[in-house]
N, C-alpha and C positions, 0 to 999 in steps of 0.2 A: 644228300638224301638217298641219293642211289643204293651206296654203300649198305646201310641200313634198309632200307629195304632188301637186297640179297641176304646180308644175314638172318634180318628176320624170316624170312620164308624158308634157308638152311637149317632155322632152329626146331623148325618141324617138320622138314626132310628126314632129320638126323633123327626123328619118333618114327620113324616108317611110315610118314602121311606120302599116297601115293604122288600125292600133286599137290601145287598150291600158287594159288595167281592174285592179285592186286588189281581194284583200279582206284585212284587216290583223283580225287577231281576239285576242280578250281574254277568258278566262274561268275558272274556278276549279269544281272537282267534291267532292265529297263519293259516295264509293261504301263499300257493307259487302254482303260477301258473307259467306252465314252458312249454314252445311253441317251439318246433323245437331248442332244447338249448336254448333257448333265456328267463330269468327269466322276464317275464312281470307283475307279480305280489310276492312281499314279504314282508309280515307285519305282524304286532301283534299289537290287538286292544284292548281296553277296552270300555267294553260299559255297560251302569245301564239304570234303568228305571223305571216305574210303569203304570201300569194298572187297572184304578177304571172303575167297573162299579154297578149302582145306578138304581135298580127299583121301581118305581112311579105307582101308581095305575096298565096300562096296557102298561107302554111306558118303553122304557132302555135309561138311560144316557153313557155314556163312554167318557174317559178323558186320556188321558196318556201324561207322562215326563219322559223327560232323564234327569230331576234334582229331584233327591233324599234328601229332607230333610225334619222337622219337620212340617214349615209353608207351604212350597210345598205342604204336603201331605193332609194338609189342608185343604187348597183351590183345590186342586185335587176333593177332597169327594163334596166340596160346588158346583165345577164346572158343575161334573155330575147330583147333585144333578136337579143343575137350567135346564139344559136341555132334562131329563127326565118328569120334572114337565112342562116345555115349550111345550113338545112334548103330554103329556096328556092333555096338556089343548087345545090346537089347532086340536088333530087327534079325525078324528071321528071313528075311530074303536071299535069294541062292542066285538072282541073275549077277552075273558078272559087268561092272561096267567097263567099257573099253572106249580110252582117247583116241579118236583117228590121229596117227601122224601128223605133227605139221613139225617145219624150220624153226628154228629160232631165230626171232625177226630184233637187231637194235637198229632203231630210226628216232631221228626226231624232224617230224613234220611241222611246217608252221604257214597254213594257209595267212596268205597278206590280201586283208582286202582292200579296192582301191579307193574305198571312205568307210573307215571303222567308226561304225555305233560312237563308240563312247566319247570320238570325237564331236561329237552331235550333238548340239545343248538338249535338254530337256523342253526346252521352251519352243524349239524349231520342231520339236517330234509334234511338240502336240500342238502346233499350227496346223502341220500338216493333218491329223488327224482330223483338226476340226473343219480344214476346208474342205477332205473328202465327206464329213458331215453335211457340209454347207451346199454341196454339191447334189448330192443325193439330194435333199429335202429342195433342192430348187428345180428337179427334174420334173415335176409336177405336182398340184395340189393335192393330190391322191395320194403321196407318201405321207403313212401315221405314226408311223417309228422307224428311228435309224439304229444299228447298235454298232460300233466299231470295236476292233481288240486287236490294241498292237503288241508287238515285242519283238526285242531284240537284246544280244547276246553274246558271251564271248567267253568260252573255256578251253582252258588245261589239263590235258589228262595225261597221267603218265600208266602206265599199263606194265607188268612185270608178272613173270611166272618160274614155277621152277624148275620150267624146261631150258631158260635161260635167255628167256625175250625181255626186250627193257625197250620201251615205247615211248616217247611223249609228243602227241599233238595238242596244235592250238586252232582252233578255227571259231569264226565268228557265226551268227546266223538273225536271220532274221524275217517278220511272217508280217500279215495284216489281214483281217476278214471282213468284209463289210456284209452285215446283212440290212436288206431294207423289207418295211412292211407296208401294202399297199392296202387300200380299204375305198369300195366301192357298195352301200347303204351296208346290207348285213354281210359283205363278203370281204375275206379276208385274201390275199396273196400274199409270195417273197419270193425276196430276190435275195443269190449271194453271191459273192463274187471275192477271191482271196489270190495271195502271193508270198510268195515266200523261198526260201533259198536259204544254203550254208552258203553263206557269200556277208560281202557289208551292206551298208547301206544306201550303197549304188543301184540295190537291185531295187529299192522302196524309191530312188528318186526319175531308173529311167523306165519305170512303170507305168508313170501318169497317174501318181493315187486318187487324183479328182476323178479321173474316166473312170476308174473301180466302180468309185461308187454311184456315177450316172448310169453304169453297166448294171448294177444289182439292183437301182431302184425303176429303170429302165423296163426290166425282167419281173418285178412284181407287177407294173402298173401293166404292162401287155397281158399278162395271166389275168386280169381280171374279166376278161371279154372273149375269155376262152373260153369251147366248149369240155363236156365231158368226152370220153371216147367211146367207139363200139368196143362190147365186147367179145371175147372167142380168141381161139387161136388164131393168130394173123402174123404175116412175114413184117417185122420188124430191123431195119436201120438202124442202130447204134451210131453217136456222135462220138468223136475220139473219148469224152470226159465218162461216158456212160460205159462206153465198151472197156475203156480202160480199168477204171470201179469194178466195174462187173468181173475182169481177170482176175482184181487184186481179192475180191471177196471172193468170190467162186470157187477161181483153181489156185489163187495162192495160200489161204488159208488150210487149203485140201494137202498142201505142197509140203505144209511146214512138218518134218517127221518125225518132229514130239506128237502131233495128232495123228501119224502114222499109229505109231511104236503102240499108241496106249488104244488101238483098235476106233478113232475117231475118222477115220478121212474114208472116201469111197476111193483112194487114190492107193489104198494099203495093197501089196502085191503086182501093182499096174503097169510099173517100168519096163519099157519096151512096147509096151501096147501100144496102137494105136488108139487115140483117145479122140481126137477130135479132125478135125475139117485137116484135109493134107496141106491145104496151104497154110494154116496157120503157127506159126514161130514168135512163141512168149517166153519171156526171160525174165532176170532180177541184176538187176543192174545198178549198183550200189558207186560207179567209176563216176556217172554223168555230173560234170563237174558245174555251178550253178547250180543244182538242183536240190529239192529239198530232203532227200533222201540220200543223199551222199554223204560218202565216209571215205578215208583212206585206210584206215583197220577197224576191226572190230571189236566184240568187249570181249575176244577172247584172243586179240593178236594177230587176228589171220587179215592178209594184206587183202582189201574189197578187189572182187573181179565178178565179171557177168556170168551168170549163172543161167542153164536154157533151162527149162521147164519142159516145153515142149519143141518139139524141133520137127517140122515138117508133119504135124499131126499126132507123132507120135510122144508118149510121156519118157522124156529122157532120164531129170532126175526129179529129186527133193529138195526143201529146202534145210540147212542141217545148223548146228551146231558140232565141235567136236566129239562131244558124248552121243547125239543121233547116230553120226557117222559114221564111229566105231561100234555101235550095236547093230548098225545093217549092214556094217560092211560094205561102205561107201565112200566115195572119193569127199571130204568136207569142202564146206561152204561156206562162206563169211558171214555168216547171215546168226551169231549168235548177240543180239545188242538189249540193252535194262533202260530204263527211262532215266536211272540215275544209280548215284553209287550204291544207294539203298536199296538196290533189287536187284535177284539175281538173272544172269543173261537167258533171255529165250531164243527159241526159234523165230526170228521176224524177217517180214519180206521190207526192202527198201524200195527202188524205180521198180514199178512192173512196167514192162516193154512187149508191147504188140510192133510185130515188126509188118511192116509196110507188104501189100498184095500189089496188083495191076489194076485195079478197077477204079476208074474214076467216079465221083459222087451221082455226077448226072445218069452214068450208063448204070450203075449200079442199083438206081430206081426206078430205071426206064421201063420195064416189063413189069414193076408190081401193078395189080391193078386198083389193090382194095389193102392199105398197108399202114403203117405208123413209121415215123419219123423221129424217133424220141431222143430226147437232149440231155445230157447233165445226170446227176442224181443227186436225191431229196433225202433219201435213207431208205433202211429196209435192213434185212437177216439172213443169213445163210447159216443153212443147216449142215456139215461137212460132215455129219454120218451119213446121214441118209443121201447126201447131195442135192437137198433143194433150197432153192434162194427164193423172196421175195423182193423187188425192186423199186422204190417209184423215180420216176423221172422226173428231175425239173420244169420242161414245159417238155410239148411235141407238137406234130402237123400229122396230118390224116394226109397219106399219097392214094390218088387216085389218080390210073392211068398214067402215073409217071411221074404225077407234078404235084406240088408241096399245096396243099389247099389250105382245110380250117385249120388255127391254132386249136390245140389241143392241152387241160390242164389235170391235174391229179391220175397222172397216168401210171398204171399197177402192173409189173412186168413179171411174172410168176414160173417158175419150172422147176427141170433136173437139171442139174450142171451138164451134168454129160451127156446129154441130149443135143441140150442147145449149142455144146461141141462141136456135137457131128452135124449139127443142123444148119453150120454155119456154110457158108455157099460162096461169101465172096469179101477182101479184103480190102481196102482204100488204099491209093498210094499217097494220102494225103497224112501223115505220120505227122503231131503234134503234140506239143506238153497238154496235158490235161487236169483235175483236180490234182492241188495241193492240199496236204492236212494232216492228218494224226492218225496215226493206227492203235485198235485199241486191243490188249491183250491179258488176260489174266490181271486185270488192273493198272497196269503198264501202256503208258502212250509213246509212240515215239514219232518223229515225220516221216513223213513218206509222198511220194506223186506217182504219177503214170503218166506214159508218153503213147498214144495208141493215134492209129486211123480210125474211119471210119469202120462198121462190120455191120453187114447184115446174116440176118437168122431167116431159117426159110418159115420159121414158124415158133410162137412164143402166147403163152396167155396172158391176154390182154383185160385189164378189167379198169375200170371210174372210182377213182375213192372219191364219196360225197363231202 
């Protein structure tokens, strides 16, 4: 197959297409969704496919099939070829596109996990699934719905281009999310609580999935006896899972320089600036192995390495693909990946990483007098033109004089990114994995986590969603 693939990408080399890359993917899933005991989803799939794409003077073709073979792959390359060259001969655009430099990488990577899914009946997954069901609903009378969503997973990519890189990884992966809903006469809470990793199925058995979900259902039923908060500006604590959120949405979405390039990010022109608090050093870190955002290459070749964002306050880089790269004339970054072969690669963040300060949790609250505590996050938006996010928080506590008091529920965390930047004051040494989940982009999901300390802001607006 190799073989054939070089030729094929040669055969429109040899048309003057400036470039031309492959990812051809292979792999098979196992999902159970499991709703108030009720199995509404259980299946294992197989699914292939491929990904050409073909650049033409200043235009891109793209093509993709879920039928994998010789003459497919063929016409695959011909396909793109024609509507790359369609699209340059029709667009009147005059910018230049420019690949940053990279090597030509041949590897073939084969993470081994130390119990592969597939080894795993079917019947064992969803034991499991059901006792972390059985688990939850026995936490207390107060849980009124449980939902569970597993899956796990195991593909082959081979990756090829026609700068002369030939790739193939195999790696396993595998998630689990438990949400619980708690209900006290007309009031509603939740709890969630998730895991997951490119790893096997070691990471689902030395997790404890029962504790998951007495953790989520735990977390709705404490929320029901919480109050609202005050509100106003007020110096707010971040927990590793919220601070960490808060990076990835804030400055790494700001970071990505496709929202550069197209005048979207407050980040546009900023490199070298100081941007935020001196102590603060965040990164992208795509190496942490276990984790759910790891890769060893990317969808465009380039071997995963940590990438700073910010370095000692100040804005170091962006996050890039090769085409960002070489239109700003910057060092690239591995961070160009597609949710499958059917999409073309974007600018996406993998680990974001808050690196660790000096400030212990206790000293780092001592002097607030009148503050918030806030945990986790629930959802919310960020705006990366203008730079402002909305947040809410999982649960929280009201610090008074130092010390953690009422529980706090529907907590609304509101600003400017770069505010709360500079507003930030002081950093945890307690450096932790944080939310696991999915990133979502132009339509495109892919994993992602964050590993952060704790952070406090000297100041944040605070408001009660009813």
């Amino acid at each position: 197959m190799e073989e054939e693939i070089k030729k094929a990408i040669d055969s429109v080399v040899t048309k003057n297409a400036r470039y031309a890359d492959l990812r051809l993917e292979k792999g098979y899933a196992t999902v159970i969704d499991l709703r108030d005991d009720v199995l509404r989803e259980m299946s294992y799939s197989i699914d292939q496919g491929m990904g050409i794409r073909v650049l033409y003077n200043n235009s891109w073709g793209f093509c993709s099939s879920n039928e994998i073979s010789i003459p497919k792959l063929r016409d695959s390359f011909e396909d793109a070829f024609k509507i790359s060259k369609a699209l340059s001969e029709s667009s009147k655009k005059t910018e230049t596109i420019t690949l940053a430099d990279t090597k030509p990488v041949n590897d073939y990577y084969k993470l081994k996990p130390k119990i592969n899914p597939d080894d795993v009946s079917i019947e064992a997954k969803k034991k499991i699934v059901k006792d972390v069901y059985k688990a939850a609903k026995a936490h207390s009378t107060l849980i009124k719905s449980v939902s569970i969503s597993y899956f796990d997973g195991y593909e082959e990519k081979i990756y090829a281009n026609s700068d002369g890189s030939y790739i193939v990884t195999e790696t396993p992966a595998v998630f689990m999310r438990v949400h619980a809903v708690a209900k006290k006469g007309d009031l509603l809470q939740e709890g969630r609580e998730s895991i997951g990793a490119v790893a096997g199925f070691e990471v689902i058995e030395g997790a404890n999935p029962e504790l998951l979900g007495v953790k989520a259902a735990d977390k709705a039923v404490r929320l029901l006896d919480a109050e609202l908060p005050p509100g106003g500006e007020l110096p707010v604590i971040m927990d590793n899972k919220l601070s960490g959120v808060f990076m990835h949405e804030a400055l790494g979405h700001a970071a990505e320089a496709d929202h550069v390039l197209c005048g979207e990010s407050i980040l546009e022109g900023r490199v070298g600036d100081v941007i935020a608090y001196k102590g603060l050093t965040v990164a992208d870190d795509p190496t942490i192995e276990n984790s759910h955002g790891y890769y060893k290459y990317d969808d465009e070749g380039a071997r995963s390495k940590r990438t700073e964002l910010i370095k000692d306050g100040v804005l170091v880089s962006y996050l890039h693909t090769r085409e960002t790269a070489g239109r700003l004339d910057a060092m690239p970054t591995p961070n160009a990946r597609a949710a499958d072969y059917s999409e073309v690669p974007l600018v996406r963040m993998s680990n974001t990483v808050i690196e660790e300060g000096d400030w212990d949790f206790k000293d780092m609250r001592a002097d607030i007098q009148f503050g918030i505590y806030a945990k986790g996050m629930r959802g919310g938006q960020v705006d990366t033109v203008r730079g402002e996010f909305q947040f809410s928080a999982e649960e929280a506590f009201m610090i008074e004089n130092g010390a953690l008091t009422k529980r706090l529920k529907n907590v609304s965390l509101s600003g400017r990114t770069l505010d709360v930047l500079k507003n930030i004051d002081a950093i945890g040494n307690d450096k932790m994995q944080g939310t696991i989940g999915f990133c979502g982009k132009d339509g495109q999901e892919v994993p992602v986590s964050e590993y952060a300390p704790h952070m406090r802001v000297q100041k944040i607006l605070v408001g009660g969603l009813q």
